[in-house]
C-alpha positions in Angstrom: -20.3 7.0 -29.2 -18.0 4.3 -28.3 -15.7 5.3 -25.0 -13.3 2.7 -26.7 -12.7 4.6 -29.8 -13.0 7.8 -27.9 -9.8 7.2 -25.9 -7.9 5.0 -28.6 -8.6 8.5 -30.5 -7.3 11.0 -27.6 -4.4 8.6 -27.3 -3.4 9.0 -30.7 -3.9 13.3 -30.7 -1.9 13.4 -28.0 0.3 10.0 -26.7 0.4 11.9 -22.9 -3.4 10.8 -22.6 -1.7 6.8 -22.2 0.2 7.7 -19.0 -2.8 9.9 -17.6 -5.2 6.9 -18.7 -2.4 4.3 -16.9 -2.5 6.6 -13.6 -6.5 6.5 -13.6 -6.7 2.7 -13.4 -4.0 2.8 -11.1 -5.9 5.0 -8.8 -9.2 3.4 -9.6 -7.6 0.0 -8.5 -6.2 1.9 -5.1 -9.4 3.4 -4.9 -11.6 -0.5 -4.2 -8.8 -1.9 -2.3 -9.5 1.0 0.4 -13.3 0.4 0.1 -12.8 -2.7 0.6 -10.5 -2.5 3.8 -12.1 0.4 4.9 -9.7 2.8 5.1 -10.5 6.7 4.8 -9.6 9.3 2.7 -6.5 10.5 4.4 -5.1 7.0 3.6 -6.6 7.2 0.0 -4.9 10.7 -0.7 -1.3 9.2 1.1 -2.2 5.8 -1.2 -2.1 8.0 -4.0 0.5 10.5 -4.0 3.2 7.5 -3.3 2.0 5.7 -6.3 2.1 8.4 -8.4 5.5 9.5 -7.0 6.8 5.7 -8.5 5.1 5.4 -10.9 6.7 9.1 -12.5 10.3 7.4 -10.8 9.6 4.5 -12.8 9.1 6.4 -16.3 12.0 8.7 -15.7 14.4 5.4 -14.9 13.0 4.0 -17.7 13.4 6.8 -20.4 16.9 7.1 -18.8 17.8 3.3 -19.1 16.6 2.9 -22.6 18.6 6.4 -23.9 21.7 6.9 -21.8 24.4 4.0 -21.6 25.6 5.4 -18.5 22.3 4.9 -16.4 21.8 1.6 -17.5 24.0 0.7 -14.2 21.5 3.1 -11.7 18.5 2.1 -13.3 19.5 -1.2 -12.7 20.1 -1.0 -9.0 17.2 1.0 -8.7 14.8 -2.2 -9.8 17.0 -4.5 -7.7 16.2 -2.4 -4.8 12.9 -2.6 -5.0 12.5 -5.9 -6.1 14.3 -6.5 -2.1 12.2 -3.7 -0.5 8.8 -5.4 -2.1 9.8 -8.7 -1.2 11.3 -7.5 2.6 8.1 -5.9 3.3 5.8 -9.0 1.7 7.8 -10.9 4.9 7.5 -8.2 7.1 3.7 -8.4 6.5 3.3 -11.8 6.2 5.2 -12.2 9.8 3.4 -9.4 11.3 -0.1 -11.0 10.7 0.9 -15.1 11.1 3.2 -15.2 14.1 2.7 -11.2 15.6 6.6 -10.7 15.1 7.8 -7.5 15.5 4.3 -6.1 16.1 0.7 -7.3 15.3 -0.2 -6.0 12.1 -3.6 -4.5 13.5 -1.2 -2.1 16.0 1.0 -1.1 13.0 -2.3 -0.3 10.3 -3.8 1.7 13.6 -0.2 4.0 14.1 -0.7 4.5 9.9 -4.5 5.3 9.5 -4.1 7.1 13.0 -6.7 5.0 15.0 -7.2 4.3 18.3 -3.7 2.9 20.2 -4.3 -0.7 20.8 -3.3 -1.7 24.5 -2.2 -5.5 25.0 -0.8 -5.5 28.5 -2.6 -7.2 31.1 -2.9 -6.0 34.6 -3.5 -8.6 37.3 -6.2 -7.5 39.6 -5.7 -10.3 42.2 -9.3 -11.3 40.8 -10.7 -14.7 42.1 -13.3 -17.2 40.9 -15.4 -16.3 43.1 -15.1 -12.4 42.0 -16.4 -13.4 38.9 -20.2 -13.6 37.9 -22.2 -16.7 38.0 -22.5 -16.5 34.0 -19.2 -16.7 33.2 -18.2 -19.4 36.2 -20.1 -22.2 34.2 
C-alpha cells in the first residue's frame, strides 16, 4: 500500500481532500516550529486557528478574484496589505530582537505565551565595594 497513491486516489474521489491535505502540512510545519521554540499548547492551538482563519481568507479572495471582475480591486488590496503588514512586522521583529526598540522581543513573546513579567529596572541600593563578597571583588 503506497500512502502516495492512496492520497493522489482520495484527491481525485473527492478534490476537498487537497485543501484538508494543504492545512495538515501547514499545521505539521506550525506544529516543529513550536517544538522547536518551546512554546505550549495554548500557543499551538492560537498558531493554528489564525492560520487556518487565512488560509480559508486566502481561498475565498482567491475564488473571488479569479470569478468576479468586480473583486479583482478588493482582492487586490487585500494582498497589498498584507504584503505591508508581513513586511511591517518582519521590522518590528527584527528591531525588537537587534536594537531592543520598542520592547525586547523576550518581554513581548512572555505578554503572548503568558509567562512570567520580565522586570528590567534597576534599584540602587547605595551598595559599596566593600558590601560585596570577596568572590566577586576579584
Amino acid at each position: 500500500m503506497d500512502p502516495t497513491k492512496t492520497i493522489r486516489d482520495a484527491i481525485g474521489a473527492a478534490p476537498a481532500v487537497r485543501w484538508a491535505y494543504g492545512v495538515a502540512g501547514v499545521l505539521a510545519a506550525l506544529s516543529l516550529g513550536l517544538s522547536y521554540f518551546h512554546s505550549g499548547p495554548p500557543a499551538a492551538l492560537l498558531g493554528a486557528g489564525f492560520m487556518i482563519g487565512l488560509m480559508v481568507l486566502l481561498r475565498v479572495f482567491a475564488y473571488l478574484a479569479e470569478n468576479s471582475k468586480l473583486l479583482k480591486g478588493p482582492a487586490i488590496l487585500m494582498v497589498w496589505t498584507v504584503v505591508v503588514l508581513f513586511t511591517l512586522s518582519g521590522f518590528g521583529i527584527f528591531s525588537s530582537v537587534m536594537i531592543r526598540w520598542p520592547r525586547p522581543y523576550p518581554e513581548i513573546v512572555g505578554d503572548l505565551v503568558g509567562g512570567p513579567r520580565i522586570d528590567h529596572e534597576f534599584h540602587n541600593q547605595d551598595i559599596t565595594i566593600e558590601d560585596l563578597p570577596s568572590s566577586v571583588k576579584q
